[in-house]
C-alpha positions as protocol buffer text, in pm:
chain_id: "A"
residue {
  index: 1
  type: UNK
  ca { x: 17690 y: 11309 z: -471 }
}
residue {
  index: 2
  type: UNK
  ca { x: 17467 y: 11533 z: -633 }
}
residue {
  index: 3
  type: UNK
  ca { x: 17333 y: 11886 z: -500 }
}
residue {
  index: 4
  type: UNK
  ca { x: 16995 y: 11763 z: -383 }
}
residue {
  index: 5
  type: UNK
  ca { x: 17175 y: 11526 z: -118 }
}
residue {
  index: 6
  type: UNK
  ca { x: 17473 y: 11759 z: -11 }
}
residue {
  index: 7
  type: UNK
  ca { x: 17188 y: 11990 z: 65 }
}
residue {
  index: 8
  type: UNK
  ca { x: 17020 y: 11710 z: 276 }
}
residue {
  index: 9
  type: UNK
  ca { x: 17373 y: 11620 z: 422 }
}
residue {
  index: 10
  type: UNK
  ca { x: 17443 y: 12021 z: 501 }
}
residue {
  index: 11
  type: UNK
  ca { x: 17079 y: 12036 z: 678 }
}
residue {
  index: 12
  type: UNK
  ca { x: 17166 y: 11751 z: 885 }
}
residue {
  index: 13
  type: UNK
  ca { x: 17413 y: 11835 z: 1020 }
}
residue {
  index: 14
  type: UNK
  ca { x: 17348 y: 12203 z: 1101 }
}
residue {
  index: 15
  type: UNK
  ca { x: 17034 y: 12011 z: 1272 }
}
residue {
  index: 16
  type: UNK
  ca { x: 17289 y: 11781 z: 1485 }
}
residue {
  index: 17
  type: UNK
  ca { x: 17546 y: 12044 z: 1538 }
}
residue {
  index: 18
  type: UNK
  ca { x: 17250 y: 12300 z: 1713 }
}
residue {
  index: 19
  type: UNK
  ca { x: 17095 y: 12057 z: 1908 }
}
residue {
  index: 20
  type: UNK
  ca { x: 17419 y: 11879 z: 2052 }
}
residue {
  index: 21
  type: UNK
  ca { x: 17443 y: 11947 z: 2401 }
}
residue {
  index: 22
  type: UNK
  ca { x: 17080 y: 12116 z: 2453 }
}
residue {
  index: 23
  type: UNK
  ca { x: 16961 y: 11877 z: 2721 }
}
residue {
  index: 24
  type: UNK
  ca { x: 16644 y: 11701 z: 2656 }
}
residue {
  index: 25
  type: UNK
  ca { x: 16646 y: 11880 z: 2290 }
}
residue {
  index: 26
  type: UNK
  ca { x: 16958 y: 11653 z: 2242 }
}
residue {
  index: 27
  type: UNK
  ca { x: 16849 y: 11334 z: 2001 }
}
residue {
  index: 28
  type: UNK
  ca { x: 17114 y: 11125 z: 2134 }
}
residue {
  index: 29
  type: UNK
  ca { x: 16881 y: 11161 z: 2486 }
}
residue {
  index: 30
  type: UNK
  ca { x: 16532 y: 11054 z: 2317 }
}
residue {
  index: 31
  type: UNK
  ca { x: 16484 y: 10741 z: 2551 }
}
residue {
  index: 32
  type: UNK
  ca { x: 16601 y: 10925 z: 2837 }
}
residue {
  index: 33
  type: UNK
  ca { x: 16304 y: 11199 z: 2809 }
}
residue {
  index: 34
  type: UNK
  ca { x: 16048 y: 10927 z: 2866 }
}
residue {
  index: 35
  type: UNK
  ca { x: 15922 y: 10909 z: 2535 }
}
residue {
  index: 36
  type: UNK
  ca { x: 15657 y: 10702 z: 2484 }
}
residue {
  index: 37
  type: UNK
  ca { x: 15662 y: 10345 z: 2247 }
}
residue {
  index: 38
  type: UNK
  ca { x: 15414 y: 10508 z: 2039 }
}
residue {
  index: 39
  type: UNK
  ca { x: 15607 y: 10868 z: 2028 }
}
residue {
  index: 40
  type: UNK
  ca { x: 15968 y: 10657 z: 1962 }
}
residue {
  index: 41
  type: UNK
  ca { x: 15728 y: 10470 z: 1652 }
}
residue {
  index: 42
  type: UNK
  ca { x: 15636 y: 10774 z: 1508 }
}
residue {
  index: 43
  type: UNK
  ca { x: 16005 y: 10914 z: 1485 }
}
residue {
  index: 44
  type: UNK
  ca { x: 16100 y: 10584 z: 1368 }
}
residue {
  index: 45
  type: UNK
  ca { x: 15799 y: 10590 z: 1095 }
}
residue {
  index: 46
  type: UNK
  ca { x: 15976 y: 10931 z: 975 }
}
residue {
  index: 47
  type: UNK
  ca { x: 16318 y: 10900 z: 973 }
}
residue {
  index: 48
  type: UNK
  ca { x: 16225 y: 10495 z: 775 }
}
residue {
  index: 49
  type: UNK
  ca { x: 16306 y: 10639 z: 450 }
}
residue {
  index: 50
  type: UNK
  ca { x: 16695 y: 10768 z: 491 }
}
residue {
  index: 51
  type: UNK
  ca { x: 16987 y: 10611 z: 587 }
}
residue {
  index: 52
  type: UNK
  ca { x: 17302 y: 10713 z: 800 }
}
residue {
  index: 53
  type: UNK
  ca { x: 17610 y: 10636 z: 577 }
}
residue {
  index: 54
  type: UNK
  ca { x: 17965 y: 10781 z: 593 }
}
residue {
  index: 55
  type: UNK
  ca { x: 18085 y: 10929 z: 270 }
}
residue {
  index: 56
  type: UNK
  ca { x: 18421 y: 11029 z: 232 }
}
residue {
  index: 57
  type: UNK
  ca { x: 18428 y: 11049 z: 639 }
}
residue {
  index: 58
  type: UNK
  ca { x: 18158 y: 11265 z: 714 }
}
residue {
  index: 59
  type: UNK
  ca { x: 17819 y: 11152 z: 816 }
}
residue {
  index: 60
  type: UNK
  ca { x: 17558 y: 11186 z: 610 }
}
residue {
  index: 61
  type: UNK
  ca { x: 17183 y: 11077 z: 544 }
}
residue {
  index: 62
  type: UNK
  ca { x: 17076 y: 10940 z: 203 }
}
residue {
  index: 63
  type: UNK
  ca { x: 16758 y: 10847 z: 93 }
}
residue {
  index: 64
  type: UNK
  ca { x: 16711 y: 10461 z: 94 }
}
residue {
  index: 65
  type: UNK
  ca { x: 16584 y: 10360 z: -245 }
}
residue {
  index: 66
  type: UNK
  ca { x: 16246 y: 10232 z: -198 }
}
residue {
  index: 67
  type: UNK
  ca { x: 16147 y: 9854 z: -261 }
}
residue {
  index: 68
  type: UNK
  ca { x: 15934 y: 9781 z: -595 }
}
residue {
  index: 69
  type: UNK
  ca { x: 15696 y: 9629 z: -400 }
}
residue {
  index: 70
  type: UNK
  ca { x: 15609 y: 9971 z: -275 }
}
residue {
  index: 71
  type: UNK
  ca { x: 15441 y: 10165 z: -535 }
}
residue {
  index: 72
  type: UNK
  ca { x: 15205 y: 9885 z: -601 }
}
residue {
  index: 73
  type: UNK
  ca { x: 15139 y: 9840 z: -215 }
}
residue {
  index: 74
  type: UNK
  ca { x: 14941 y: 10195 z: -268 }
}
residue {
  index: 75
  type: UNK
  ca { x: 14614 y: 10030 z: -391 }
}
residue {
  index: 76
  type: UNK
  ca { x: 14666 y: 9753 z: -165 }
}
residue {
  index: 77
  type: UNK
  ca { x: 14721 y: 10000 z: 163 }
}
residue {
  index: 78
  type: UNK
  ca { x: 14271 y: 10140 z: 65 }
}
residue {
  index: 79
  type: UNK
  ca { x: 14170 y: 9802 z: 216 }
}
residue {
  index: 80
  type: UNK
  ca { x: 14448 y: 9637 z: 430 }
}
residue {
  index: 81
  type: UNK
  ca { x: 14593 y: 9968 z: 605 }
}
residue {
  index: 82
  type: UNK
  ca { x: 14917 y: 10167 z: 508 }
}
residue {
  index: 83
  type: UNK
  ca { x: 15092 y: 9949 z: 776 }
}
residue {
  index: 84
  type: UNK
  ca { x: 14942 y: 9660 z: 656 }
}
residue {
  index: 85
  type: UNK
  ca { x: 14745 y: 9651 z: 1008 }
}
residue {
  index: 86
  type: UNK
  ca { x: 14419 y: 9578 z: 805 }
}
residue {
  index: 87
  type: UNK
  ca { x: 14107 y: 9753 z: 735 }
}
residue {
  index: 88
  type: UNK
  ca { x: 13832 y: 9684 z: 536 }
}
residue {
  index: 89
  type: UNK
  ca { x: 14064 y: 9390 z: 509 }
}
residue {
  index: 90
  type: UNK
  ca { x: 14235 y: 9129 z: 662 }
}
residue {
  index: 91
  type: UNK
  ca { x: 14592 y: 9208 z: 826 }
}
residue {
  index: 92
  type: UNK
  ca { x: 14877 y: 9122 z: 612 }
}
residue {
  index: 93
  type: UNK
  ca { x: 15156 y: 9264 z: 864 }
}
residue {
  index: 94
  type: UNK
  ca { x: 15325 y: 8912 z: 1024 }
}
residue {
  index: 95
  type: UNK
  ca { x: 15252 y: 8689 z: 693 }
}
residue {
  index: 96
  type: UNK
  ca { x: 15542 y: 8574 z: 485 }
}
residue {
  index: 97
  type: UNK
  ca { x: 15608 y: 8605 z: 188 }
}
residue {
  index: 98
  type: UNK
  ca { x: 15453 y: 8279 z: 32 }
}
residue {
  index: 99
  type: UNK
  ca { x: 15120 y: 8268 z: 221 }
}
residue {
  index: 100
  type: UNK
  ca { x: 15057 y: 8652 z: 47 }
}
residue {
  index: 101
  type: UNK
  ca { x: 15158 y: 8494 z: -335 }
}
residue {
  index: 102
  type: UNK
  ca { x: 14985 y: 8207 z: -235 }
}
residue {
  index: 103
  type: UNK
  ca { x: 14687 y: 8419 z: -174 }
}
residue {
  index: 104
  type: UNK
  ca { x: 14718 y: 8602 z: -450 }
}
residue {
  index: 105
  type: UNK
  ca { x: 14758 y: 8319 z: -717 }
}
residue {
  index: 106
  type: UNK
  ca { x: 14399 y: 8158 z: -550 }
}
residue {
  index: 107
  type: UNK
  ca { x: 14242 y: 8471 z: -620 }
}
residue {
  index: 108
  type: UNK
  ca { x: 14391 y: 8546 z: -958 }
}
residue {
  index: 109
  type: UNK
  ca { x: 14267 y: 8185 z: -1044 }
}
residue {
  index: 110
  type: UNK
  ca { x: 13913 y: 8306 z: -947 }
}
residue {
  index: 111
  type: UNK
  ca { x: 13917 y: 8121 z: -609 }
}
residue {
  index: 112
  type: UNK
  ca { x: 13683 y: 8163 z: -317 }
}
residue {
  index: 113
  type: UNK
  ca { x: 13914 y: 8250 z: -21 }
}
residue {
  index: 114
  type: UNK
  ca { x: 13671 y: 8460 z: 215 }
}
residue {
  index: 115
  type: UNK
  ca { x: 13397 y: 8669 z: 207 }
}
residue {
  index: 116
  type: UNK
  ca { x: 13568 y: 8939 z: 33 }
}
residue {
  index: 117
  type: UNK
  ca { x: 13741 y: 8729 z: -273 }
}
residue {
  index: 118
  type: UNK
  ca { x: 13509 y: 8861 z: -507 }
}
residue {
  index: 119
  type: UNK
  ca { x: 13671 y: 9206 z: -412 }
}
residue {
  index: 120
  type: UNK
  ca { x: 14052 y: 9037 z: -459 }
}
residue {
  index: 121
  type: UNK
  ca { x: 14021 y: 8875 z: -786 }
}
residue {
  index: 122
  type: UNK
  ca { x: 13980 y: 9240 z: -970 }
}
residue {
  index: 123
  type: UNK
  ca { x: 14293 y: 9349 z: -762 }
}
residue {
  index: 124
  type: UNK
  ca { x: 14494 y: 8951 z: -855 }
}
residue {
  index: 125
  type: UNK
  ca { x: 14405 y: 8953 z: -1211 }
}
residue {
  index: 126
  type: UNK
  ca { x: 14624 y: 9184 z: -1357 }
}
residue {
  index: 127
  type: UNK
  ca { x: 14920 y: 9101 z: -1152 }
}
residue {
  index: 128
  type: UNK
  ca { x: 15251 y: 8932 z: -1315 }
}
residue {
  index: 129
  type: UNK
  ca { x: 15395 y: 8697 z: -1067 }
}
residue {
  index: 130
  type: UNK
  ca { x: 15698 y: 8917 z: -1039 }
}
residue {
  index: 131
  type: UNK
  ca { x: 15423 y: 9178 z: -921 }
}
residue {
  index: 132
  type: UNK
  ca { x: 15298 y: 8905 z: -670 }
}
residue {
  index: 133
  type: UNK
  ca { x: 15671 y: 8816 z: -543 }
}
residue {
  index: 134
  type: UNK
  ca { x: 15801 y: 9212 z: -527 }
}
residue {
  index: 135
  type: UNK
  ca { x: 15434 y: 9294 z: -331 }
}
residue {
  index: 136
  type: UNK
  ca { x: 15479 y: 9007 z: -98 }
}
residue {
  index: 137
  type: UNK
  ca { x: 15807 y: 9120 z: -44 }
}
residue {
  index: 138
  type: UNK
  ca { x: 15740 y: 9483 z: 68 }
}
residue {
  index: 139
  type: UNK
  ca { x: 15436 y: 9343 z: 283 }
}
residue {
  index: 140
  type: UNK
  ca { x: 15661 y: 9120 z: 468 }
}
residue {
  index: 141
  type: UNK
  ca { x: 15873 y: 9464 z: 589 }
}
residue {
  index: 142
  type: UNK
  ca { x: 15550 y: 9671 z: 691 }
}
């Protein structure tokens, strides 16, 4: 483990160990505070990228490697929303993953899907279809 995450691990858990028993402070009481769905979203939005693990017996929380679909999602998110909850674009939250590479390879083959394709096959061309498959992927877990 290297210093960056025993730091994480050591800020954790002085975290957990000074709000344990501190009533409605306590995290292990969030849904009995009457948090809202949107409030319990949020929280979940922030904590998405680490993980709870055990490592040699003592909890910890490790950052979960990100999926390669994410990175490229960036210049996708402009249009079709960070959440994929669309935008100037359609949704893509809810599709699978072969309606989005289908999609993709119609507009990287210069076809007329909507009225914004001619905006799509700029974004299409350049894409390998690993690039297609690993974007499709990430979409699918927005």
């Amino acid at each position: 483990m290297n210093t960056r995450h025993l730091d994480i691990v050591v800020l954790v858990l002085l975290v957990l160990f000074v709000l344990t028993g501190c009533g409605k402070n306590d995290p292990g009481l969030a849904k009995e505070v009457g948090l809202s769905k949107k409030q319990l979203a949020d929280i979940e939005e922030r904590i998405k990228p680490f993980s709870v693990v055990m490592v040699d017996g003592v909890t910890a929380v490790v950052p979960v490697a990100a999926l390669p679909g994410e990175a490229k999602y960036a210049a996708c998110g402009a249009c079709h929303g960070a959440n994929g909850g669309g935008g100037v674009g359609p949704a893509l939250a809810g599709q699978t993953v072969e309606y989005i590479v289908g999609r993709l390879n119609q507009y990287k083959a210069g076809e007329k899907v909507g009225n914004q394709s001619n905006l799509m096959w700029g974004q299409a061309a350049g894409l390998s279809d690993q690039d297609m498959n690993e974007l499709a992927e990430y979409i699918v877990t927005l």
